[in-house]
Every structure is written in structure tokens, then in C-alpha cells.
C-alpha positions, 0 to 999 in steps of 0.5 A, spaced: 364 060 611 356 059 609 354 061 604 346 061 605 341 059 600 347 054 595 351 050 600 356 049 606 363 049 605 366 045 611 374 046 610 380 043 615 384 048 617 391 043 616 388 042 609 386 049 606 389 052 600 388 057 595 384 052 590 378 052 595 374 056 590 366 056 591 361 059 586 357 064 590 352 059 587 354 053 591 357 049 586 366 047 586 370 049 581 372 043 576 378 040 577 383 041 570 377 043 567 375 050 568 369 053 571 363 049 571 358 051 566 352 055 568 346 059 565 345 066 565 339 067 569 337 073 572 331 070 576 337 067 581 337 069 588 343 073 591 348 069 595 353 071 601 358 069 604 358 070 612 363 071 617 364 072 624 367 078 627 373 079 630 373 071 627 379 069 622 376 073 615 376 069 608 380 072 603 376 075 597 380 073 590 376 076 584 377 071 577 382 074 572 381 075 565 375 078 561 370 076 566 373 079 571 373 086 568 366 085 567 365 084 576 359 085 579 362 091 582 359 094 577 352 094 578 350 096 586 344 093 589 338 097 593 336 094 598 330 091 595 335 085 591 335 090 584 341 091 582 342 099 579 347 101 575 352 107 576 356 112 572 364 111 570 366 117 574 363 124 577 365 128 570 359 123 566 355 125 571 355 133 571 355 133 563 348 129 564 346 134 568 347 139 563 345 134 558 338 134 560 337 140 564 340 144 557 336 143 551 331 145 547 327 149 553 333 153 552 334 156 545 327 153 543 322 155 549 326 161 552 325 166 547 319 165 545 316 165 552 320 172 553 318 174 547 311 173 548 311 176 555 314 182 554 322 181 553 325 184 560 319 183 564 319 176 563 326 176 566 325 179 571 320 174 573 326 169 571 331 170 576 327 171 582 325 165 580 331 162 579 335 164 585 329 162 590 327 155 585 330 154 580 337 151 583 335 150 590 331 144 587 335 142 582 340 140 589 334 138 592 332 133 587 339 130 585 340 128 592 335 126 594 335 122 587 342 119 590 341 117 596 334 114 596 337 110 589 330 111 586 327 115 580 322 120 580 315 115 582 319 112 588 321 118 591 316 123 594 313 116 597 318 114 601 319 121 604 311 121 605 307 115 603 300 119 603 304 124 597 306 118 592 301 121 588 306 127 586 310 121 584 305 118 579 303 126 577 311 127 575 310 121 571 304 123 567 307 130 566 314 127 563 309 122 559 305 128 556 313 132 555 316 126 552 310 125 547 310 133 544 318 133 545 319 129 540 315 132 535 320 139 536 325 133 534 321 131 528 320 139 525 328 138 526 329 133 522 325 136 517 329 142 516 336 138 516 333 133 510 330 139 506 336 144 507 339 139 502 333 139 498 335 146 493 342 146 494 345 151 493 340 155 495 335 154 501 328 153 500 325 158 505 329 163 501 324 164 495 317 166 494 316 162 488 315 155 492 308 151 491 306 153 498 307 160 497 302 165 498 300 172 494 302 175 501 309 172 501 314 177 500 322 177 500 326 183 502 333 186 501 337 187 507 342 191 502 337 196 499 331 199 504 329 203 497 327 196 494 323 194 500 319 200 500 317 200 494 316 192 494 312 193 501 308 199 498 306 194 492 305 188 495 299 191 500 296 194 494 296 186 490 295 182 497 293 185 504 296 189 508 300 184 512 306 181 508 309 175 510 316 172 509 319 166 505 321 162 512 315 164 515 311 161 509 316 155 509 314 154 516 306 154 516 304 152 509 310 147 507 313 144 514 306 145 519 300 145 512 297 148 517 289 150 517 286 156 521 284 153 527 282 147 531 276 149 530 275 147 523 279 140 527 285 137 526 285 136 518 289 131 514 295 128 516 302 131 514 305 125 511 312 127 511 312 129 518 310 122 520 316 119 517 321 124 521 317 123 528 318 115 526 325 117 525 326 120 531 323 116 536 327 111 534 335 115 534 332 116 541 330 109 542 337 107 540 340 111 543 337 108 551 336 101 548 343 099 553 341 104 559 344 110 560 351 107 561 351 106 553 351 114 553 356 117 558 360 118 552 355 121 548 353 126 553 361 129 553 360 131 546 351 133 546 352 136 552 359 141 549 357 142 540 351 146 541 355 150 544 361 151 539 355 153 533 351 157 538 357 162 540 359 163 531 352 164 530 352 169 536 358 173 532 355 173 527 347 175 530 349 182 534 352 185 528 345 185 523 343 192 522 338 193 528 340 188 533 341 192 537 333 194 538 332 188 539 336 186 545 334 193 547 327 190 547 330 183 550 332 187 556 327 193 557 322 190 562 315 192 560 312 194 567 304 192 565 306 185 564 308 184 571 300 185 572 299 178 568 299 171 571 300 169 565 307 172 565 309 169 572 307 162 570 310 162 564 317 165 567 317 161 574 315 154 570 321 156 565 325 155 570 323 148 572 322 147 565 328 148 563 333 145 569 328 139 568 325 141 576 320 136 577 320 131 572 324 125 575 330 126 571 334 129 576 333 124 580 333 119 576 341 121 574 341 122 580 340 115 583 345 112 578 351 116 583 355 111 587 353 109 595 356 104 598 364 105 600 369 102 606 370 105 611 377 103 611 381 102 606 380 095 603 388 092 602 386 085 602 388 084 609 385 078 611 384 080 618 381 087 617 374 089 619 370 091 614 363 097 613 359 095 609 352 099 611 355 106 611 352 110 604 356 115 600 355 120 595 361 120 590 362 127 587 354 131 589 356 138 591 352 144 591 357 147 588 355 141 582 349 144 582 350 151 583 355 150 575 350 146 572 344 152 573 348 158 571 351 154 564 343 153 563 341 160 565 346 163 561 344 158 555 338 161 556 340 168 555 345 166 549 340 164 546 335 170 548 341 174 545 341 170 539 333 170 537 332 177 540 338 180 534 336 176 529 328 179 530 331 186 530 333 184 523 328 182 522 324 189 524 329 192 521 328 190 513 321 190 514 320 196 517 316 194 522 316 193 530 319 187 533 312 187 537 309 185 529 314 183 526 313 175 527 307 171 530 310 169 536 309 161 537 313 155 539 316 155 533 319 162 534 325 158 533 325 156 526 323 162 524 329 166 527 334 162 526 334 160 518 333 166 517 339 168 520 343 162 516 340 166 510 345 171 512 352 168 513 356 165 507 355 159 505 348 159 507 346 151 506 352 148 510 351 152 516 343 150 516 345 143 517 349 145 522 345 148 526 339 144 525 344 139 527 345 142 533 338 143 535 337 135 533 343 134 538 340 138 544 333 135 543 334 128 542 339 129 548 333 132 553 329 127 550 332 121 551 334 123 558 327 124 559 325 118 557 330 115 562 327 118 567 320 115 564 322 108 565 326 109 570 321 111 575 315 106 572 321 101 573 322 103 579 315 102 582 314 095 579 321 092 578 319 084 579 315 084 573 320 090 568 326 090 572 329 084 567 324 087 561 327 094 561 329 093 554 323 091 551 318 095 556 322 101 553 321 099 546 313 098 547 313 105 551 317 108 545 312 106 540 306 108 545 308 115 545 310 115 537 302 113 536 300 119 541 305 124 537 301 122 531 295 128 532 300 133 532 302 131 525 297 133 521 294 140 519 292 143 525 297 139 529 300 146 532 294 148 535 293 141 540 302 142 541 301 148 544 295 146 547 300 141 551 306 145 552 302 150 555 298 146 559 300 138 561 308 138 562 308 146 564 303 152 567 299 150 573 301 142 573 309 142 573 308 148 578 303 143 583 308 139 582 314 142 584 309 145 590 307 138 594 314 134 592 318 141 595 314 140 601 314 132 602 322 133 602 322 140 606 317 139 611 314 133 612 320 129 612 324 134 615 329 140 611 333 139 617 333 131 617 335 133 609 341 137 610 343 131 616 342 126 609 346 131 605 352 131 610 352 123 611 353 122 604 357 128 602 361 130 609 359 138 607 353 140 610 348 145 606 348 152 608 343 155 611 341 158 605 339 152 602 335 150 608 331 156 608 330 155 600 327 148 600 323 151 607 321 158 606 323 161 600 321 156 594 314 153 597 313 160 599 314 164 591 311 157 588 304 158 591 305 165 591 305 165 583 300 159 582 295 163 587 296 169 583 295 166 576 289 162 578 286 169 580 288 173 573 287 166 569 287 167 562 287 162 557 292 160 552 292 163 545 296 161 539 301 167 537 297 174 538 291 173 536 288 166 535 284 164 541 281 157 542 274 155 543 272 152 549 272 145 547 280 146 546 281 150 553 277 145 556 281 139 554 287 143 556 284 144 563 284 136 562 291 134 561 293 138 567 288 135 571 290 128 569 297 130 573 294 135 579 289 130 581 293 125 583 296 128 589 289 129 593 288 123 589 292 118 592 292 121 598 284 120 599 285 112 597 290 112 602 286 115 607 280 109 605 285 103 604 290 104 610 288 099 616 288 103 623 284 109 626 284 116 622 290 118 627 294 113 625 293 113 618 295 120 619 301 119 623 303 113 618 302 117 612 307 123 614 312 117 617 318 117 612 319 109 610 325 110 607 329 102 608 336 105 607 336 109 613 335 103 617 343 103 619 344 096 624 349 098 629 354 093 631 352 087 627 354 081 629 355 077 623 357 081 615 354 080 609 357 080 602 353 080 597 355 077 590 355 084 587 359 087 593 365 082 592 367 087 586 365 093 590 370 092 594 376 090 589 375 095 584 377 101 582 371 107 582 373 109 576 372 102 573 364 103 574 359 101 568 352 103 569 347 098 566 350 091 566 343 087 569 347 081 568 350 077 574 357 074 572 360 069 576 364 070 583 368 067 586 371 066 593 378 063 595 378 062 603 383 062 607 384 061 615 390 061 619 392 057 625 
């Protein structure tokens, strides 16, 4: 037996034993004195037992006791030497998908685009989107994301390296995504710790608070007669358009917002600064370990929203005029369908909301298990061991398929949900739906503690909704920012690899800097100047183009269904293959052509619209992600040796280092970490441990 790279272990087969015991390291075991000490370090090589075959096989004994349930079978190795963390079990997995694809795209982004674009309209566009899209890519995503074991900036370029920019482009839309995510958290926070602030009442329940203005009226949902009256009076004292206490609370004492950005950003709002510094770092605390320190989380992120989202529901459809608003939900407005804005908006909210495109996927994706035995390992020293065949644990489409309708039907929960409580509203206040509120991105916080208002015991049930929006974004953010720093590791893993904690906490405090802008006056303004333009609209819509494209053409749709049945043994049907070639580039391209024809610019609500310097910078943000694709691939073109033929054909060749398969290998290896894969259990698997305990070899031999 040799171990390369440590030692040579000469034994006699007349003298061998069971106490022959090597270190993968080279180094003996101590005879009565235990194992000889050696310092963790992470920079040491892997070493490997190899062997003949058809020879006499050593026996491979792991070490008992604690250690020994800390194995490296744990962590699986790519094929670069870096070793990767797994999931526990397939069930860990599923909830992480919903975890990260249902969040606050769903019960917070959903309804304020559909109330936006014209309710029934804006659906239609969504399931189009959704069956021809949405849950093809999303399949497409966590299975590439498997085999290939990468993130989202490694993935596209290992497919076609002239496209690596697309990885780069998914990056800066996940960069520019998880600094604004955030701040929705921060205005959640704000909520939760201000409910508690005049008990026993609410304080977007009155108009008597120092951030009220003469417009602030408070209706009666009991007394119509009272509303006329106080309506008729009010317009009389004030102006024609009354405004609500939630709405005042919202703008003037959470937001402290101005006019407009061009009367610029304004102050700092100092108490939602504290708020967003308290969220980046409950995210923070949450990733520190790896996602292998939140799969428990995740069952119980991924479940309470939607326990408080279905009693809130109970309650929501039986408000006097809920029924016009879910009237107005599902009634398709015909006009709309004539605006690019309303296909952007609802074909990216599906990307948005299956975190399509974004590296997430993919990045939860490659933490599923590889590497199996062909045959089941028994411990029989002569049986012949397969190491280099792959294997995806538990991915079907039928994962896919389920993780995609509980988030769609959370999207149209809580379309259910808001467009009840907006019939309320117009209800009590004797308006259309179409007026009764400035449609924004807080539409959210403007409908739902509004609701709260109404059912018994008001404050506790504030906290515990502003706890379920925390709980669903911190969930969606954290994801995101795994999938961030996954694929940056991924690119550069030498360097970040054994830094990733420190690295991720440097990030963090990176972005939180970034987030600042957003937190003062007219913070609101460059928010939805973010939303709409850096990680949605025109950029994830490229994105998801060029990445769907690498996958379905240049590497071959065909060639992918063969992966898919590699590792699965169930080959995609021929829906699927005529989705990830046909139907998905087809209505992406469709959909952006037509909007860049009808482009609109972004306005804030229903009226205010941004001067140009502001739409300009918009168009920045999605350009700093868009151009990387033709960006790269005109410095590959400069920078790749050989004739432009060759740089072509090389630049659309797949390089992809697992699917070069040995076939008849004369001489086996195993590596340290692959001595616990073969030993343990599947279920034992733990995600994240980067450390390498010690392993150790028993060789046996017969005569």
C-alpha cells in the first residue's frame, strides 16, 4: 500500500496485523500513547491510499468516538482538491428551496406589482410566464447547480467560457438585491419594535402623533354616516385628498420622506440606520457557519409564515368590501396588456420570485450529494470499488414542480390577502381601489397593519405578522447572501476558500454601508430606483436570456437531459427539453424586445416621476450587470491564444472537469475525505465542516 505524497508503508504479509495503523499524512500511530498530535491545518494536501486492482484490498477502518462521527465524509471534494459542504437529507434541501424562492417577492413584491399593473392583467402575464419560465429554469438551475458542484459565477463558464460574464452579471444583480433586500428587513424591524411602543394601542392608529399632518384622517369601519360627515369636513380644512394614520405613520414617521429625489436624499434617518445595522448582522449570524448551521432553521422559516399568513387570510376575506377587491385582483384590465411595463414587471416576478437567475439555486443546488458506490460497500476487502460515477440525491423535477406551485400559490395568498384589505379600505373611505392607496413598494406595510387594526387584540397580532415578514425576508436574505459568497468563493477558492468567515463578515459590512443612501429622507426613491432597475426589468430578464441559452443551446439541451439522467436515472420529458430550448429563450426575448419598444421610465406610485439624472442613473445600475456578458466575451476574443476560428470553437466548447470519466482505471484512488463517504451513512452528512480530521487505514492482506 502507498500513500503518495506522506510515506511508504512496507508490511510483511507473515507479520500484518490490525494495529498497522497509518495517518493519511504518513505518520504511525504511537504505540500506548494514543495518536500522535498534529496541528489543524487547512493548507495541508490531500493524500491517498492507492491500490492495484483485482489485487488484495486494505480494509478501511474509520477511528472510533467522537472524531470518528465528525469523519470527513462530511464534506465531498471537487475536482479541484476543495472540499464542499452537503445537506443532512433531501428534506433539508426541498425546504431551502422554498425557503429562498418564497419570501418577501412573494407577500411583499407580488401585490404591489399586481396592484400596479392592473390586478387580473398582470396575472395573466404571470402564468405564462410561469409555466414556459418560471419552473423550467428553476429545474434547470438546481441541477446544473448539482452536477457541476458550483455557484452561480462558475457555472455559466464551465458550460460556455465565452459567457462567464453572465456569471459575473448574476453576481452584481445578487450584489445590488441583497444591499436593498435588506433595508425591507430594516423597515421590518421598525414595525416590530414600534408596536411595542403604545401599548395597548398601535401607533399608526391615531392622527394625534407628532408626524401627522392636517390631511390625516381616521375612519370608522362601524359608522358610514360618521365618514361622510368627517370626509366632507375634512376636505373643507385640508385638501381634497385625505390620507390615512397607517399611510402618515408609513411616510412622515418610518420613511421621513421628502418630495422627491430632486430636492436630493436629505437627512439621515437615524433610527432606521440602527434597524438596518440589526439586520445585516441577525443575517450575518445566521451564514457565519455556513448553510450547514441553517437547515433546522430553515423547516421552521420555511413553515410559520404560512400558519399566521392562512388566520390573517380567515379574517381578510370577511372585511365589508373584500370582495371588490378580489374582484379587482382577478378581473384582467385588457389596455394594460399594451404596456411593456406590465410583461417586464410580471415575467421578472417570476424570476424574482423563484430566485431564477440569481445564483441561489444553483448555490443550494451544489451542496446535494455526488459521489456514490456503484455497489454497495460491505466492508469485503476483495470487492471492487467505483468511485468516479456522480450521483444526485433526491433532485427531481417533481422537487421542482412542488417547490414552484407552494410559491406561486404564496404569491396568490397573499394577492388575496392585500387585494381584501384594499377593498376595506376603499370600502371605509369611500373611494376606488384604484385611488385608495399610492401604490409603492411599501404597499405592503400599508395594507397589513391596517388589517391588524381590525382583529382583537391588535398588538399582539402586529408582532406576530411583523415577525413573519422578518422571518421571510431574513430567510430569503440570508440565502441570497450565500449564493453571493458562494459564487465569488467559488471563482477565487485558494485565496477565500479558508477566509469564508471573515470574507462573509467584511461583505456583510460592505453592503451595510451601501444600504445607508436608502435610509435617509428620500432614501424610498433610489429603493425603487433599485428594485426596478439593478436586480429586476431589463437586467435579471438578460440574464436569465444568455444563462438559459449557454445551458439549452451551446452546451446542448440534449447533452443536459443526458446529465440529468446520469445522475437521476430519470430522463427530463420532452416538455422540459422543448422549455430549456424552445419556449423560454423564446418568451424572454419576446418580452424584453417588446418592452425596450414601449420603454417607460419607472415612476414612484402614480404620479411622481424621476428627473432624468435619476432615470439615468437607473439605467447605470442595469448596465453594470448587462454589459458584462458582451463584455467578457469581447476580451475573451482579445486575450484567448489561436485564430479567431479557434477562439470561437473553444469559447462554446463545454470545460467542464467532472465529466471526464476514466474508463478502466488501472490504479484507484481514495481520497481522505472519500474514506468516511464510503463508511457513512447518507443521512450522517453535515454541510460546512472545512476542517480535515484525522483518518486512518487498517491494511489487511491474505496469504
Amino acid at each position: 500500500m502507498t500513500t503518495p505524497g506522506s510515506s511508504t508503508a512496507q508490511t510483511n504479509p507473515a507479520k500484518a496485523d490490525n494495529k498497522n495503523t497509518f495517518y493519511f499524512s504518513g505518520k504511525k500511530r504511537k504505540e500506548g500513547t494514543g495518536f500522535e498530535d498534529e496541528d489543524e491545518d487547512e493548507n495541508h494536501d490531500d493524500h491517498f491510499i492507492e491500490f492495484k486492482v483485482g489485487q488484495n484490498i486494505p480494509q478501511i477502518i474509520l477511528p472510533d468516538g467522537e472524531e470518528a462521527g465528525k469523519g470527513g465524509g462530511g464534506d465531498t471534494e471537487g475536482e479541484d482538491g476543495h472540499e464542499r459542504g452537503q445537506w443532512g437529507n433531501k428534506w433539508d434541501f426541498l425546504f431551502s428551496c422554498i425557503s429562498v424562492s418564497v419570501g418577501l417577492g412573494n407577500v411583499w413584491r407580488f401585490p404591489y406589482l399586481c396592484y400596479k399593473n392592473g390586478g387580473g392583467a398582470f396575472l395573466l402575464v404571470y402564468f405564462i410566464a410561469m409555466i414556459f419560465c418560471g419552473i423550467p429554469i428553476f429545474f434547470q438551475e438546481v441541477a446544473i447547480g448539482q452536477y457541476l458542484g458550483s455557484g452561480g459565477m462558475t457555472l455559466v463558464a464551465q458550460l460556455c467560457p465565452m459567457l462567464k460574464g453572465v456569471g459575473m452579471a448574476t453576481m452584481i444583480v445578487v450584489f445590488f438585491l441583497d444591499i436593498y433586500y435588506c433595508v425591507i428587513i430594516a423597515w421590518t424591524f421598525f414595525y416590530l419594535i414600534a408596536s411595542f411602543t403604545a401599548i395597548p394601542d398601535l401607533p399608526w392608529d391615531t392622527c394625534e402623533g407628532w408626524w401627522n399632518t392636517p390631511n390625516c384622517f381616521r375612519a370608522s369601519p362601524d359608522n358610514m354616516t360618521f365618514n361622510d360627515i368627517g370626509i366632507a369636513n375634512h376636505s373643507k380644512t385640508a385638501t381634497n385628498r385625505t390620507t390615512t394614520p397607517v399611510e402618515e405613520f408609513w411616510e412622515h414617521r418610518v420613511l421621513m420622506q421628502n418630495a422627491g429625489l430632486e430636492h436630493g436624499l436629505g437627512g439621515m434617518q437615524w433610527e432606521l440606520v440602527g434597524t438596518l445595522f440589526l439586520a445585516w448582522v441577525l443575517v450575518y449570524l445566521i451564514i457565519w457557519k455556513g448553510l450547514h448551521s441553517s437547515g433546522k432553521i430553515i423547516w421552521f422559516t420555511a413553515l410559520f409564515p404560512y400558519f399566521v399568513m392562512f388566520i390573517l387570510l380567515a379574517r381578510a376575506v370577511t372585511l365589508d368590501g373584500a370582495i371588490d377587491g378580489l374582484s379587482y385582483y382577478v378581473k384582467v384590465d385588457w389596455p394594460k396588456l399594451l404596456e411593456g411595463r406590465t410583461w417586464i414587471d410580471g415575467a421578472t416576478q417570476i424570476f424574482f420570485a423563484y430566485s431564477v437567475g440569481m445564483g441561489a439555486l444553483p448555490a443550494l443546488g451544489s451542496y446535494n450529494k455526488f459521489h456514490h458506490d456503484c455497489y454497495k460497500y460491505d466492508r469485503n476487502p476483495l470487492q471492487p470499488l467505483c468511485l468516479d460515477r456522480l450521483h444526485m440525491h433526491g433532485l427531481h423535477s417533481r422537487d421542482a414542480i412542488i417547490t414552484c406551485i407552494v410559491n406561486t400559490a404564496t404569491c396568490l395568498i397573499a394577492g388575496v390577502l392585500v387585494f381584501s384589505i384594499l377593498g376595506y379600505m376603499a370600502h371605509i373611505q369611500e373611494t376606488t381601489i384604484d385611488d385608495v392607496v399610492n401604490s409603492g413598494p411599501g404597499l405592503v406595510f400599508l395594507t397589513y397593519p391596517d388589517l391588524v387594526l381590525n382583529l382583537p387584540g391588535s398588538v399582539a397580532w402586529a408582532m406576530i405578522f411583523f415577525i413573519m415578514l422578518l422571518v421571510l425576508g431574513v430567510d430569503s436574505e440570508f440565502c441570497n447572501v450565500e449564493a453571493l459568497v458562494t459564487g465569488i468563493v467559488d471563482n477565487w477558492p485558494d485565496v477565500l476558500l479558508k477566509r469564508r468567515r471573515l470574507f462573509t463578515m467584511g461583505l456583510c459590512v460592505f453592503m451595510f454601508l451601501l444600504g445607508l443612501p436608502m435610509c435617509t429622507e428620500g432614501g424610498v426613491f433610489l429603493f425603487q430606483l433599485m428594485d426596478f432597475y439593478s436586480a429586476s426589468g431589463m437586467s435579471l430578464l438578460w440574464v436569465c436570456f444568455f444563462q438559459t441559452i449557454a445551458i439549452g443551446w451551446f452546451f446542448g439541451a440534449e447533452r443536459f437531459c443526458d446529465c440529468v439522467e446520469e445522475m437521476t436515472t430519470h430522463r427530463p420529458s420532452k416538455f422540459w427539453y422543448l422549455c430549456w430550448k424552445y419556449f423560454a429563450p423564446a418568451v424572454m426575448i419576446t418580452v424584453f424586445v417588446f418592452y425596450v419598444i414601449s420603454y417607460q421610465p419607472v415612476t414612484y406610485g402614480k404620479d411622481y416621476e424621476y428627473p432624468k439624472w435619476a432615470e439615468i442613473l437607473g439605467l447605470c445600475l442595469s448596465l453594470s450587470s448587462m454589459s458584462c456578458v458582451p463584455g467578457y466575451a469581447l476580451y475573451y476574443l482579445i486575450t484567448h491564444p489561436g485564430t479567431f476560428e479557434e477562439k470561437m470553437r473553444d469559447g462554446f466548447t463545454p470545460n467542464i472537469n467532472r465529466l471526464k470519466v476514466k474508463t478502466n482505471p488501472q490504479n484507484l484512488h481514495v481520497s481522505e475525505s472519500g474514506v468516511g463517504l464510503l463508511q457513512r451513512n447518507n443521512t450522517e452528512y453535515e454541510m460546512g465542516r472545512l476542517h480535515r480530521p484525522e483518518s486512518f487505514v487498517t491494511t489487511t492482506t491474505t496469504e
